[in-house]
N, C-alpha and C positions, 0 to 999 in steps of 0.2 A: 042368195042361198045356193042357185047353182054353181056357182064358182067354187063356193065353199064345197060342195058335193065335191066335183070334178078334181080339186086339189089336193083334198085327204087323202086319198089312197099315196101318192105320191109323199106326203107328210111324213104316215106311217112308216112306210118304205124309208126313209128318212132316219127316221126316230129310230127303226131296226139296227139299220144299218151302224149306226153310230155306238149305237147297244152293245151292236155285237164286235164292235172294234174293239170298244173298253174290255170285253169279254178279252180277246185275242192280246191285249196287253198284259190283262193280269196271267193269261199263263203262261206268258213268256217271263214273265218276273218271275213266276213259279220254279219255273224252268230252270231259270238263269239261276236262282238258289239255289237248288235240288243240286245242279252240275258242279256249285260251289263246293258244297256239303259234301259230296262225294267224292271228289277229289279231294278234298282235305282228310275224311276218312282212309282213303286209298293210301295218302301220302304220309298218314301219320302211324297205319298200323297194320298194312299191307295187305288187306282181306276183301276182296270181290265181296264178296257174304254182306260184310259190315257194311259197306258202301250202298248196295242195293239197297238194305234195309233202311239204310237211311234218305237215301232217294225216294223212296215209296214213302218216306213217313211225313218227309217235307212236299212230296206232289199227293197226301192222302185227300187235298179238294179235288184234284182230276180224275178223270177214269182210270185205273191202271189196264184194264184191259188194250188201251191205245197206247201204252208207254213202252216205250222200247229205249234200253240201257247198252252202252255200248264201251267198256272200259281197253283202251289201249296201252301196253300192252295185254295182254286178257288175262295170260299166264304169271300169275304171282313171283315163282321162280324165276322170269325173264325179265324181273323189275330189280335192281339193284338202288343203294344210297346212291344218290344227287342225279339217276333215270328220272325221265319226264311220265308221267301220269295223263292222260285225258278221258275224262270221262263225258259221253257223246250222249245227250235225251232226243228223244223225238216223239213228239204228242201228235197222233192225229185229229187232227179240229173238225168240227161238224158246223153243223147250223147254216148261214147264207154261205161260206165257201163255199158248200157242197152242193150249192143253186149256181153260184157262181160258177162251179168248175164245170156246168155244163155248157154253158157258152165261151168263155173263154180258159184257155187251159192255163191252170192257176194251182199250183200246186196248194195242200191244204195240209202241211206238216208244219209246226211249228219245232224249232232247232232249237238247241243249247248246247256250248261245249266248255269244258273248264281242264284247264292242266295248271298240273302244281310239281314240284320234286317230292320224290320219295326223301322219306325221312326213316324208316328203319326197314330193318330186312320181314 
């Protein structure tokens, strides 16, 4: 039983860990759709507005106060038919990263990016 003792904590730590990977997986899937979605929005009907909304509605399990949306070009007028689109997410992640980012410097942003062509004006 003392071994048992002595190893648990370690377990835990373990079993967190792993937890919290799966966590950091699914919101990059999140992610990765959101950025989908919103350049396809961007690309099919030229509106920042419509885009965003739709990023936030497809990232509505994340925090939005951590979501930051980054469409390039940003100026609607400076996107023309067959211009490239990218729309840029970035979630900041919590939990063990931010244990982790005390020892080793590890950034704790999870990324997504998506381009598509424009499709009308």
């Amino acid at each position: 039983s003392l071994e048992f003792i002595l190893i648990i904590p370690f377990l835990i730590l373990i079993i967190l860990a792993v937890s919290h990977l799966g966590l950091i997986i699914y919101q990059k899937n999140v992610l990765e759709q959101a950025a989908r979605e919103g350049a396809r929005v961007v690309a099919t009907t030229n509106s920042n507005n419509e885009a965003i909304k739709c990023i936030r509605e497809v990232c509505s399990s994340l925090s939005q106060d951590k979501l930051y949306i980054k469409i390039v070009p940003e100026n609607r007028t400076s996107r023309g038919v067959g211009d490239m689109v990218e729309v840029i997410i970035t979630y900041d992640s919590g939990g063990i990263i931010s244990l982790i980012r005390v020892f080793v410097k590890w950034d704790n942003q999870i990324k997504a990016k998506s381009s598509m062509r424009v499709e009308c004006y």
